[in-house]
Rosetta silent file (secondary structure, phi, psi, omega in degrees, C-alpha in Angstrom):
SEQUENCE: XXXXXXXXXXXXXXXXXXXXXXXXXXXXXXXXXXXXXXXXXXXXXXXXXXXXXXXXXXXXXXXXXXXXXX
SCORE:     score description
SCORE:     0.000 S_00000001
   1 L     0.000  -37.766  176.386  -13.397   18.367  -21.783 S_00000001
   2 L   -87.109    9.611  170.765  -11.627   15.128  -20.206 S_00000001
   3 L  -113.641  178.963 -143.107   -9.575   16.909  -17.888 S_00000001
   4 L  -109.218  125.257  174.405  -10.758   17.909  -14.608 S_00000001
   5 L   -68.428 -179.287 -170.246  -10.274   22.608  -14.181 S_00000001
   6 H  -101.566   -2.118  117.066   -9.603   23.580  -11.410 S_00000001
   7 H   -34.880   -2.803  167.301  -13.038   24.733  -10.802 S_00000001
   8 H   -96.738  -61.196 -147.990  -14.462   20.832  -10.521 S_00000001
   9 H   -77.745  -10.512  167.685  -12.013   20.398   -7.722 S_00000001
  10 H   -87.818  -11.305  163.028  -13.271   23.606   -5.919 S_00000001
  11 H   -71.445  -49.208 -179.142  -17.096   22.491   -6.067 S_00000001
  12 H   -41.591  -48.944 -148.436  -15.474   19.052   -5.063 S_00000001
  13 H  -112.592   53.517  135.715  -13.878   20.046   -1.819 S_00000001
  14 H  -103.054  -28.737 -176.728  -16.522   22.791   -1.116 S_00000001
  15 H   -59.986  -57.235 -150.808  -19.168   19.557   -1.523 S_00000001
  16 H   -83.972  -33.381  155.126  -16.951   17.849    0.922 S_00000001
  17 H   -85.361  -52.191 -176.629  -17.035   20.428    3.888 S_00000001
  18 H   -49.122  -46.569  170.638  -20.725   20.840    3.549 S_00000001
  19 H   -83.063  -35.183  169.912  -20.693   17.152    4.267 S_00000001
  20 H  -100.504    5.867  177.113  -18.473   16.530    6.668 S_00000001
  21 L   104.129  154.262  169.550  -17.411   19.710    8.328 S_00000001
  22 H   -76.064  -45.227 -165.765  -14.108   21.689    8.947 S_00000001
  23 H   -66.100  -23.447  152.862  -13.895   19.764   12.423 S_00000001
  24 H   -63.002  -64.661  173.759  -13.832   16.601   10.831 S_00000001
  25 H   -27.050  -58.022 -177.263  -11.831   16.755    7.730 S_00000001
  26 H   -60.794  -32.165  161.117   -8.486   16.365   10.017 S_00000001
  27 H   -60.609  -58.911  177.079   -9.841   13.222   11.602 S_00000001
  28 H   -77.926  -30.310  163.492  -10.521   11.621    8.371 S_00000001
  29 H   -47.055  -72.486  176.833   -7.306   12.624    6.801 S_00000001
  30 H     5.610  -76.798 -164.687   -5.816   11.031    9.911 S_00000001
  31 H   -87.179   -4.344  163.996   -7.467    7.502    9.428 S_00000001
  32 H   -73.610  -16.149  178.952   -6.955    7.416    5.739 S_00000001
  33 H   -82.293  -48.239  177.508   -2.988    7.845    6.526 S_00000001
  34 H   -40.803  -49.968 -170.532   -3.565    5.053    9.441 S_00000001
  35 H   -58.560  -59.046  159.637   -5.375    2.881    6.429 S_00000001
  36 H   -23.504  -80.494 -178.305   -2.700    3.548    3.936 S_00000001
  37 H   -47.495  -40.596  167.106   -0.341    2.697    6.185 S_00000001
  38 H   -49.318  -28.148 -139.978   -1.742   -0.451    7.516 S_00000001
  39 H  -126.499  -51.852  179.043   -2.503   -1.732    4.205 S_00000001
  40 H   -97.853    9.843  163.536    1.146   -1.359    3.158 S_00000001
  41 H   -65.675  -48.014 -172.563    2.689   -2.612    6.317 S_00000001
  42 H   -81.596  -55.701  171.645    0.534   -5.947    5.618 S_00000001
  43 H   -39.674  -37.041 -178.361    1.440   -5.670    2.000 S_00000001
  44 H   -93.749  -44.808  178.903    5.150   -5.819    2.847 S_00000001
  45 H   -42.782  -39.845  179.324    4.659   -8.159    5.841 S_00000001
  46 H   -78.526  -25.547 -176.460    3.006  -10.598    3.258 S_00000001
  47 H   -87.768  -34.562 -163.656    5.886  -10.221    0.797 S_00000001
  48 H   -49.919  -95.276 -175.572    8.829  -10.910    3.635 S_00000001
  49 L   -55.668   10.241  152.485    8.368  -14.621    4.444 S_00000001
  50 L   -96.091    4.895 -175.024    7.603  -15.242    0.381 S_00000001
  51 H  -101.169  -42.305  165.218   11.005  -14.001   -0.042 S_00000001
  52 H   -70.634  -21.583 -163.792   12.547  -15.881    2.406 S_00000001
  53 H   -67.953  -49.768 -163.659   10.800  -19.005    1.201 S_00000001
  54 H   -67.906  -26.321 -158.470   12.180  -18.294   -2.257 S_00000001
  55 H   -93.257  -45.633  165.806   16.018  -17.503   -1.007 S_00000001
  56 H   -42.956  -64.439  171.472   15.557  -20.863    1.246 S_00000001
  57 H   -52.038  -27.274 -172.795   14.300  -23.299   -1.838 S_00000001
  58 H   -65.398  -32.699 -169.655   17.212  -21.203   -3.757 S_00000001
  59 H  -104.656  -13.511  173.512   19.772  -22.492   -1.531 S_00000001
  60 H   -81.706  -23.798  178.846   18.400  -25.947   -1.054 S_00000001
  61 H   -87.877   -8.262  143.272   18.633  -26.346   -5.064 S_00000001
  62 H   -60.988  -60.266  155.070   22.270  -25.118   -4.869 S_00000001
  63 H   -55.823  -22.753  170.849   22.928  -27.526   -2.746 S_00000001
  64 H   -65.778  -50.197 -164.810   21.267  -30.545   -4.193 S_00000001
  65 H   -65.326  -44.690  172.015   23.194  -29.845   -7.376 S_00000001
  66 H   -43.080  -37.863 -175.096   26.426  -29.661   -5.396 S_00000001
  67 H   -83.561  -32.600  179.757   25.710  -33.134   -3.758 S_00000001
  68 H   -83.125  -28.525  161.514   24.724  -34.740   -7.051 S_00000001
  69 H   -74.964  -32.638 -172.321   28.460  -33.557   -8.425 S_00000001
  70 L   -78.192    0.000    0.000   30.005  -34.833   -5.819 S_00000001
């Protein structure tokens, strides 16, 4: 009963060309791969320069300690 036959997903995707169409469907795959992508481009873009931040403070505290033995 919780899992979904394979009969749910053919009323699903029969639901989903009666609303949007055969001529459509490839268009909206499309911009959901565009979205994806986009979304994990920014996702990585946003991780880079916190990474760098962290290897930069990493190396300034490596050096502090070095100067304070010295």
């Amino acid at each position: 009963m919780g899992s979904i036959s394979i009969w749910h997903w053919i009323i699903v995707l029969v639901v989903v060309i009666l609303l949007f169409g055969t001529k459509k469907l490839p268009g909206l795959g499309q911009d959901l791969g565009k979205a994806i992508r986009g979304f994990k481009k920014s996702m990585s873009d946003e991780e880079a320069p916190r990474l760098e931040a962290d290897a930069k403070s990493e190396q300034a505290e490596k050096q502090a300690a070095k100067d304070r033995a010295e």
